[in-house]
C-alpha positions, 0 to 999 in steps of 0.5 A, spaced: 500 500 500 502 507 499 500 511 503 495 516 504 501 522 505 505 519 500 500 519 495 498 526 496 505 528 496 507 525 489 500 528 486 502 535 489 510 533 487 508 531 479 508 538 476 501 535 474 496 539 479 491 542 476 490 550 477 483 552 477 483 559 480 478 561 484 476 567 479 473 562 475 466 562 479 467 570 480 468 570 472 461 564 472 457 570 477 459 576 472 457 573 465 452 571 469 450 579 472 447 583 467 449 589 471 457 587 469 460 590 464 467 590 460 471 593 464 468 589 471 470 582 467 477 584 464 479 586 472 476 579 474 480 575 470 486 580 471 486 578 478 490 571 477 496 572 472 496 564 470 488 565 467 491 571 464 497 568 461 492 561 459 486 565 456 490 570 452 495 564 449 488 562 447 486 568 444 493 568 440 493 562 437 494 560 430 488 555 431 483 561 433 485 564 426 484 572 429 486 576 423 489 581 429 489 578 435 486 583 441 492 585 446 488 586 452 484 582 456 478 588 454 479 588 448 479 579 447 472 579 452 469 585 447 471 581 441 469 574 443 463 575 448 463 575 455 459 568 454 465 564 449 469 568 455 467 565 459 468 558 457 474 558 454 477 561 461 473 554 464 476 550 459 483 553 459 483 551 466 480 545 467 485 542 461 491 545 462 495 540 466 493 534 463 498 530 457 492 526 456 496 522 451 500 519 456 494 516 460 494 508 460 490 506 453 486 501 458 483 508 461 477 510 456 478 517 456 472 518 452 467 515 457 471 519 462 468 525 458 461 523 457 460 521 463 463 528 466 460 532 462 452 528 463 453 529 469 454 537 468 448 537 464 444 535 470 446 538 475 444 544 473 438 542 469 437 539 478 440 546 481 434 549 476 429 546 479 432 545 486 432 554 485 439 554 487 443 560 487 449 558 484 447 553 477 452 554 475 457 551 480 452 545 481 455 544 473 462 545 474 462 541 480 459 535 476 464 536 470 470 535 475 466 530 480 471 525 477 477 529 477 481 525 481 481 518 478 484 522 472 489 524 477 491 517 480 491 515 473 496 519 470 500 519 477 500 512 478 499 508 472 501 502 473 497 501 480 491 504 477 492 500 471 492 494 476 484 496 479 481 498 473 483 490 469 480 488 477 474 493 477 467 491 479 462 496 481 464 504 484 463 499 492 470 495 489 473 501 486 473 505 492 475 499 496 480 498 491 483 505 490 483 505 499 486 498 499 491 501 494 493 509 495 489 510 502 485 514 498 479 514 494 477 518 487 472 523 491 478 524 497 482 528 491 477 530 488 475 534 494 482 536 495 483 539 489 477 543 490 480 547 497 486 547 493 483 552 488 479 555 494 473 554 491 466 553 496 467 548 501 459 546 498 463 544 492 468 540 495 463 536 499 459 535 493 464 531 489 467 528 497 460 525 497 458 524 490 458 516 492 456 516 499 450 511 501 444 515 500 441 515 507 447 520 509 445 525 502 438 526 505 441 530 510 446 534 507 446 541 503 442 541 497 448 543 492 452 535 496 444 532 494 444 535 486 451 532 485 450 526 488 443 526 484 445 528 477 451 522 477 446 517 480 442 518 475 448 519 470 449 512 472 443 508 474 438 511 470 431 514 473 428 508 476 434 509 482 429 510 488 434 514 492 435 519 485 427 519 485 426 519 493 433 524 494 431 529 488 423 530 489 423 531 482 417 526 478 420 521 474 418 523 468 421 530 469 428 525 471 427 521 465 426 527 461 432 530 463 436 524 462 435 524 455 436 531 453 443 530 457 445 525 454 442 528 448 447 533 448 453 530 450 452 524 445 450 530 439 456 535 441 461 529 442 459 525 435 458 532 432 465 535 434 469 529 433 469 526 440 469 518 440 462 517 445 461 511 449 458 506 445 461 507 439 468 503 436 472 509 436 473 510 443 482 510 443 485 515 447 485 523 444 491 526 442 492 531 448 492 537 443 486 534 439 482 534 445 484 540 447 482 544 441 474 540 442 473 542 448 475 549 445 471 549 438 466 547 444 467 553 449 466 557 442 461 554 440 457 555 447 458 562 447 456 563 441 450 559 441 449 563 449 450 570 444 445 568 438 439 566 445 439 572 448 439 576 441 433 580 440 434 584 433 436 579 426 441 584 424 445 582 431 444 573 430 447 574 423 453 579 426 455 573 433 454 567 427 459 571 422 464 572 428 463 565 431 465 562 424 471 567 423 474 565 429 473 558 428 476 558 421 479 564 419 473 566 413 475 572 410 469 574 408 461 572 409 455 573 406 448 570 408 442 569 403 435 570 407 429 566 404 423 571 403 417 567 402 412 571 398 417 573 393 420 565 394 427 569 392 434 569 397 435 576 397 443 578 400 444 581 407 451 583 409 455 585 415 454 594 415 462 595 415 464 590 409 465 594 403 460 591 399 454 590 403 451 595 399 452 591 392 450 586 396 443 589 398 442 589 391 442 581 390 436 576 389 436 570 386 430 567 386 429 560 388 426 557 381 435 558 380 436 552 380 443 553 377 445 556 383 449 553 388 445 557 393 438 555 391 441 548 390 444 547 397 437 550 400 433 545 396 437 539 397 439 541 405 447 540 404 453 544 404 456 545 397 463 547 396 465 550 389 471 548 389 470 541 391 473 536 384 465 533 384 462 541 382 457 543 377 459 548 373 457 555 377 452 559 375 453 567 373 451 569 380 455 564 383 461 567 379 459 574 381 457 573 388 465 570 387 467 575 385 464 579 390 467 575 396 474 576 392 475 569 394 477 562 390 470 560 391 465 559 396 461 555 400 453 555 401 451 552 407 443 550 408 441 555 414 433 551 415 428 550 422 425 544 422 426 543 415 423 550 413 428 554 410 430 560 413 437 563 408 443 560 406 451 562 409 456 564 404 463 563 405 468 565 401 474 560 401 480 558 398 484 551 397 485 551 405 479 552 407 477 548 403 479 541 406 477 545 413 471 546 412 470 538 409 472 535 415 469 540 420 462 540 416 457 538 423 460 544 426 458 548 421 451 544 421 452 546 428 453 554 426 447 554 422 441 550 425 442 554 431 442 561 426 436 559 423 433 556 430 433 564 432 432 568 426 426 563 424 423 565 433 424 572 431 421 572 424 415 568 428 416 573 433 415 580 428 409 576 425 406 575 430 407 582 433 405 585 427 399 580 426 396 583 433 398 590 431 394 590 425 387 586 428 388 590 434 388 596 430 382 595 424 378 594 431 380 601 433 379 604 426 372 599 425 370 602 432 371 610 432 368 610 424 361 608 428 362 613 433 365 619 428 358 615 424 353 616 430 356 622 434 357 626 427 349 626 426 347 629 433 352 635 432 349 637 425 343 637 428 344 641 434 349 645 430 342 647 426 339 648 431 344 653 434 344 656 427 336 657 427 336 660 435 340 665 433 337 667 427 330 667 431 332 672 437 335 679 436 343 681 435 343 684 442 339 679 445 343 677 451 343 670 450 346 671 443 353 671 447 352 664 450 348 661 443 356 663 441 360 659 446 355 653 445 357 653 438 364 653 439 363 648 444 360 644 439 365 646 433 371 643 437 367 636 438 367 637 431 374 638 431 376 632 435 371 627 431 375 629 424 381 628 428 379 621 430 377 620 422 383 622 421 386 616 424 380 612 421 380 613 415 387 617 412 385 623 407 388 620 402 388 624 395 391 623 389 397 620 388 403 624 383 411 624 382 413 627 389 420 629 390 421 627 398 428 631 398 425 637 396 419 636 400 422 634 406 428 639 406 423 644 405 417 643 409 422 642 415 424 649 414 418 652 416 418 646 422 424 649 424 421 656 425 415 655 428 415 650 432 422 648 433 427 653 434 422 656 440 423 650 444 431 650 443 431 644 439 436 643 432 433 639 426 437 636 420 435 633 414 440 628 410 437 626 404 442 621 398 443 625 392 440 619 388 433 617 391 428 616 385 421 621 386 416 616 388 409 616 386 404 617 393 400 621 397 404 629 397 399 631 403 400 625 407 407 625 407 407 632 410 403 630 415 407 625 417 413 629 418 409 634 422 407 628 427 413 625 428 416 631 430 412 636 433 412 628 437 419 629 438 420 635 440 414 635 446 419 629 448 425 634 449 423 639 454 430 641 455 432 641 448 435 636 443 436 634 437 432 631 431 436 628 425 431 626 419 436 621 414 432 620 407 436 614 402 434 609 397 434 602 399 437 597 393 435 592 398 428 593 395 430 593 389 433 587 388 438 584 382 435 578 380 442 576 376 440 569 373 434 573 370 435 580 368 429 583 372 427 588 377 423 589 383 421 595 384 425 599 391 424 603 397 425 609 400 428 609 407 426 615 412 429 616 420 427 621 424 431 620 431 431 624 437 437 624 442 430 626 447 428 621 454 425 615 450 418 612 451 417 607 457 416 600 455 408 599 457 407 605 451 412 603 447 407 596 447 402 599 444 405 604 440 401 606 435 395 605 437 389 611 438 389 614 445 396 612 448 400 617 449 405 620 456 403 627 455 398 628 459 391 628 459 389 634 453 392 630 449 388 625 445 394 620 443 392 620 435 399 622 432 401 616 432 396 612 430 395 617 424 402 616 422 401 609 422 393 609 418 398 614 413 404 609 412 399 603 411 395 607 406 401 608 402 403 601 403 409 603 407 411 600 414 414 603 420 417 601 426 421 604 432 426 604 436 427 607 442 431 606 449 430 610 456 435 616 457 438 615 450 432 617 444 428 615 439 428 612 432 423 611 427 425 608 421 419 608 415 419 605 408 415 607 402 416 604 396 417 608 389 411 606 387 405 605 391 397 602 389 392 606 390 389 604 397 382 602 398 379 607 402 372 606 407 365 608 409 361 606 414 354 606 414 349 603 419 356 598 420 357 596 413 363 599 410 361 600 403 369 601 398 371 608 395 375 607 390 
């Protein structure tokens, strides 16, 4: 036997004890603070100089493929994400010390991991349900629960190998590790985790992790949520002591279980990683094990980023930087599905030099030469530079050419199997066989893209769905009122006409038949406004110069209603933007509304910018086919103003909602909007608290005539 002391000492003498510094659990509860911010996170991981020196090795390496490495700490978390931060800190730190190439061939280096990271799953997936404070170390506590097998196994291999050619169950190998080492696996794991300072809890959990369960039940609940989360790793829900220790329903464990599993299987078998029950399952390579954990660690983050992304424009970005990261793209374009036109229309990244031609690219689906419509089609990956291309269709030259790359490869971004756009990269013979052998991670990339822009198309639909339904009901019922209210104001109108006729000009009673009259004159003025919202007065369409119309017109705002207030304006128009055919009126009034909107907002002074440009976007180049679709015009009013609170913004443009008090009836939006529709236009707004307003309107060139609508005892009857 060796003894305990001797056990521990040849560990601690190996040069192979691994540093997990406590930062790592500071670094977990900060990325988890939505209250923490650069600077915080760069100082945390600044703290310890072996994590630092780790982290920007990583960040440096010819794998990542950075163009230009960041330099600091701050600059490595603004590049990468505090979430891909975060889990490269752990992998780095949790992988650092270990030559897994050296470890005994007899030891399954794979089921190690699998079971590791099952067992991490679950436990937080149990911390959640259990309303643990600290998830997260329930997680980490489950993944190096083991961690000390790892360490007798690369100290002593010889005697471990021993044990593990006699093991039975955990009772015979903790049995036979004692026998042997005077230790046990859980002795060193928990040894190890007061030797990084982590939470005594924590060490408890992996101390206690195969103890018999009539102890647990006592015990603290993160010793319980590990103790759970490796049982049922191991034995499956119907263990007694996981359905009696955990309190959970067997259903949900069942459940659980799956999804870990699920996902440890699908990451391994996705990246490379040998699982369990297949018949690769030799040792990894040190540095090959490695570089997985790390692409895992990227990938995580990236996946944690594209989950809390609430604009498409922002999934596209973190997707582009994961890939770039990854595998050194010079460039990327993606391809959006638009099902009404059943065309792919281009989308590139704003600072890119030729996002512009970009916007101005479609092809439609009934393509089917094009390498991008085909890869949608059929749902693969396709590589124009592989040996069995087709020959390329014009687009995909042109879109090659575009790329300044050799080639390109289209990656299929579909959300249970609708399609949703396709990825493409501009590639040469490098990347090429990159991306061959890494073709499950770019699956990964893009199923998880198309998961999330599909929610948030789903999202948009349905808000605008709701917005229209809520909308038509205000117009369906204020044209009944404006109906109904109109007719007993033209009668009492008369009638004060008649009375004042019928008395003499100095009767005294003359005065107070006027201050009816204008009573009754501005309740006809508030009904015309709410038909104004009901039903735009919409005249005939002609050739409008929106530059000059704008330019002029906010000249005479500036001067009556602007400048008093100490609020500046500025208009910048594109030189190149096309007259378009619409409501000249309607436009004004659309201008006027938002803002004199804008400016009661600012009651310190402010300023408002007014940008007017043509959107090619809209006016897509069907390359193949040689056509056009006709384009819009693009209007941004912004205010650097106070913003609107969240329960306005709800309901924005709806009738009677407004912050300005009671005088004010809340139309002005819900004419702008009335307007916009008419003109077959949208409007959407942007808007946070303390910082301004953004409202964003497009008009296409050519608009159709609109119908507009009469109500008459509830039948609405067409005017055309």
């Amino acid at each position: 036997m060796i003894s305990r002391n001797r056990t521990f000492e040849r560990i601690r003498q190996s040069g192979n004890l691994p540093q997990l510094p406590q930062v790592v659990i500071k670094l977990i509860d900060a990325c988890n603070d939505d209250e923490t911010d650069i600077r915080d996170l760069s100082q945390i991981i600044s703290a310890d100089p072996g994590l630092t020196s780790r982290l920007m090795a990583i960040i440096g390496s010819a794998y990542l493929n950075i163009p230009k490495a960041p330099d600091t700490i701050e600059a490595a978390v603004v590049y990468l994400g505090m979430d891909t931060i975060k889990n490269i800190a752990i992998s780095a730190s949790a992988m650092h010390v270990f030559k897994l190439s050296s470890i005994k061939s007899e030891f399954n280096i794979a089921t190690f991991w699998n079971h590791s990271y099952k067992c991490a799953v679950l436990a937080k997936k149990i911390a959640m349900e259990f309303k643990h404070s600290q998830p997260d170390e329930a997680f980490l506590a489950g993944l190096l629960h083991e961690i000390g097998k790892l360490m007798l196994v690369r100290n002593f291999p010889e005697e471990y190998g021993e044990i593990m050619a006699n093991q039975g169950d955990e009772k015979d190998r903790i049995a036979a590790e004692k026998e042997r080492f005077d230790t046990t696996t859980e002795e060193i794991s928990s040894w190890l985790f007061d030797q990084w300072h982590l939470s005594p809890l924590m060490a408890d959990a992996v101390l206690y992790v195969n103890a018999p369960p009539g102890e647990i039940a006592n015990a603290l609940d993160l010793v319980k949520i590990v103790f759970v989360s490796n049982r049922l790793a191991d034995k499956g829900a119907e263990d007694p002591s996981v359905l009696e220790l955990s309190g959970i329903k067997h259903t949900r464990l069942a459940t659980m279980l799956t999804q870990a599993e699920e996902e440890a299987n699908t990451m391994a078998k996705s990246l490379g990683i040998p699982t369990p029950d297949s018949n690769d399952c030799q040792v990894l390579a040190d540095d090959a094990l490695t570089r997985k954990i790390k692409e895992i660690a990227l990938f995580h983050g990236t996946l944690q980023n594209l989950l809390n992304a609430e604009e498409i424009d922002s999934v596209l970005t973190i997707t582009e930087n994961g890939i770039k990261i990854l595998f050194n793209i010079p460039r990327i374009f993606y391809f959006l599905f638009d099902k009404e036109k059943n065309l792919l229309t281009g989308k590139g990244n704003p600072k890119d030099k030729h996002h512009r031609i970009l916007e101005t690219i479609a092809i439609p689906m009934s393509n089917t030469s094009s390498f991008l419509t085909t890869s949608l089609q059929n749902n693969r990956i396709i590589n124009s530079l592989a040996a069995n291309s087709n020959t390329p269709a014009i687009s995909d030259i042109q879109l090659t050419r575009l790329l300044e790359t050799d080639g390109l490869c289209c990656i299929p971004m579909k959300a249970f199997d609708n399609p949703v756009g396709v990825i493409v990269l501009g590639i040469d013979q490098v990347h090429k066989n990159m991306l061959m052998e890494n073709n499950s991670l770019l699956k990964l990339f893009s199923r998880q893209t198309a998961m999330c822009l599909q929610s948030l198309n789903h999202r948009k639909e349905s808000e605008s769905i709701r917005q229209n339904e809520r909308m038509q009901a205000f117009s369906a019922i204020t044209r009944k009122i404006v109906h109904e209210v109109n007719n007993p104001i033209g009668i009492i109108t008369n009638y004060l006409t008649q009375l004042s006729m019928k008395l003499p000009d100095k009767h005294p009673v003359q005065p107070e038949l006027k201050v009816v009259k204008e009573e009754i004159d501005r309740i006809a003025g508030l009904i015309r406004k709410l038909s104004d919202f009901s039903k735009p007065n919409i005249a005939e369409f002609q050739s409008v110069d929106i530059n000059q119309l704008y330019s002029a017109h906010l000249e005479f705002i500036k001067k009556s209603y602007l400048l008093p207030r100490g609020i500046e304006a500025n208009l910048v128009a594109a030189p190149d933007i096309p007259s378009i055919t619409t409501d000249k009126n309607g436009l004004k009034q659309v201008l006027i509304n938002l803002v004199k909107n804008a400016a009661e907002a600012m009651e310190n002074g402010g300023r408002i910018n007014i940008n007017i440009r043509f959107v090619p976007g809209s006016s897509k180049i069907l390359i193949d086919e040689k056509r056009k679709t006709p384009g819009n015009i693009e209007i941004t009013i912004q205010d650097n103003g106070p913003g609107i609170p969240d329960a306005v913004k709800e309901k924005l443009f709806e009738p009677y909602n407004s912050t300005k008090g009671a005088d004010n009836s809340g139309l002005g939006l819900s004419i702008v909007h009335s307007i916009i529709r008419s003109l077959s236009g949208s409007i959407t707004c942007k808007s946070r608290l303390n910082t301004g307003t953004c409202f964003t309107i497009l008009l296409p060139v050519t608009s159709p005539k609109p119908v507009l609508y009469q109500v008459i005892d509830d039948e609405p009857i067409h005017q055309h």
